[in-house]
N, C-alpha and C positions, 0 to 999 in steps of 0.2 A: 630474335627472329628477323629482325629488319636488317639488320648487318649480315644477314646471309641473303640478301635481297639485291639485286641489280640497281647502277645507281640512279636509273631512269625509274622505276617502280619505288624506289626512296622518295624520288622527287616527286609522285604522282603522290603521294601517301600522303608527302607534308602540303602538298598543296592541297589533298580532299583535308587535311585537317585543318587549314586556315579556311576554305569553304568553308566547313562545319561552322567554326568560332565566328565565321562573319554571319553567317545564317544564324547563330544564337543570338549576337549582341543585334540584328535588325527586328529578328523573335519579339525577342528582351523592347526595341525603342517599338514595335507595332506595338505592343503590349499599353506600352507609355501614352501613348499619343490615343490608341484606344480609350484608354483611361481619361485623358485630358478630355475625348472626343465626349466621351458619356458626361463627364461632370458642366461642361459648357452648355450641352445637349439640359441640364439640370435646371441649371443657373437661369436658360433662359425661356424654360418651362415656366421656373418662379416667378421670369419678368415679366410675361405674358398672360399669368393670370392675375400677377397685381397689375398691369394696364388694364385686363377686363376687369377688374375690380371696381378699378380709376374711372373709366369710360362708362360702366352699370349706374353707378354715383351718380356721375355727371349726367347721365341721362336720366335719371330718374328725379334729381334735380331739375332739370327742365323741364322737362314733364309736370312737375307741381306747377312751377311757375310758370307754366302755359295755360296749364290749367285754372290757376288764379288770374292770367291775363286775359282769359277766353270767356270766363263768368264775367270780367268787367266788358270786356268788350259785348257780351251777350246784350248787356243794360245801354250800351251806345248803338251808334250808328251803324247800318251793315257794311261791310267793306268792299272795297272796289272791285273785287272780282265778284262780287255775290250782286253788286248791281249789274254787271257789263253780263252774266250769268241769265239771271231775269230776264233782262229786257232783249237779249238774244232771244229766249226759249216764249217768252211772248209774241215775238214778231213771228218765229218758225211756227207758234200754234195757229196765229191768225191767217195767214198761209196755207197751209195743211186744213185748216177749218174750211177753207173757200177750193181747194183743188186737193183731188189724187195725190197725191204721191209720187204715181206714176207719169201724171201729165204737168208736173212740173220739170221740164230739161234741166235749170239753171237756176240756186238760190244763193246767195250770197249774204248772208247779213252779217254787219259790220257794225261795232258797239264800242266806243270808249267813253268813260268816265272819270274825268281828270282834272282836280282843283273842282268837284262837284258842279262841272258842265256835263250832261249829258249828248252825245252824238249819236245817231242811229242810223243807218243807211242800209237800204233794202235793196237788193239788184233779184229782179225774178225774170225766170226765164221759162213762160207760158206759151201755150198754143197761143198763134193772133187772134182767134177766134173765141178763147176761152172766155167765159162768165161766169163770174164778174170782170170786168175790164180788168188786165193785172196790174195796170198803174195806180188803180184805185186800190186795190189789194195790197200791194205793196205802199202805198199812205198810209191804209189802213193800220198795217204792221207797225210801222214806225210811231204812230198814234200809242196804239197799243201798248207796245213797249214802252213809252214816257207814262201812261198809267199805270203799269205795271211798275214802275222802279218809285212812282210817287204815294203807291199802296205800299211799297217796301219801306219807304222811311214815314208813313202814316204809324205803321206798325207797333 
């Protein structure tokens, strides 16, 4: 039948027939590469749950020994943020104790504890008129907070 065909309609024939075969063999490599795609896709499915494995271990490992670090440390000294903590929330009460809330504009308190020196510094920002004197208020804080961090390690 193709031999009774025009040679331009020949040529179209063989050309849709090398389409066709190129479209099968790139079928045929999507197929491939498909395949590769899923089993990498596999591979590092498995890798990611032995690192979550790996990582649950590890952490639950620390976890103990935090836990066994934290009972020892229970029985010692409190740590520097649990003093500079204190003797912050000491000086804010005695503060608060003495004024509003509201009629304080400006508080600042400032706390470190380093090589087991303690520092404290009060900045309040009261009416001028307010009572008690703020300056005294603000001693008073600072007072406060060094008994407060020295009930902490009476403890």
């Amino acid at each position: 039948m193709q031999g009774n065909m025009p040679p331009e309609a020949q040529e179209k024939i063989e050309e849709l027939q090398e389409l066709q075969e190129t479209a099968q063999q790139v079928a045929e490599q999507k197929e491939q590469a498909q395949s590769a795609l899923n089993e990498s896709k596999t591979a590092l499915d498995a890798l990611e749950d032995a690192a979550a494995a790996r990582w649950d271990r590890a952490a639950r490992a620390l976890a103990a020994r935090k836990a066994v670090t934290d009972d020892a440390d229970a029985a010692s000294e409190p740590s520097d943020d649990e003093v500079v903590r204190t003797a912050a929330e000491a000086a804010e009460g005695i503060v608060f104790k003495h004024y509003d809330q509201s009629a304080v504009t400006d508080l600042d308190v400032t706390v470190t504890f380093e090589d087991g020196v303690l520092d404290v510094d009060v900045y309040l920002n009261a009416p001028a008129d307010a009572e008690p004197d703020r300056e005294a208020v603000a001693q008073d804080a600072v007072e406060t907070a060094g008994e407060a961090v020295d009930e902490l390690f009476d403890e």
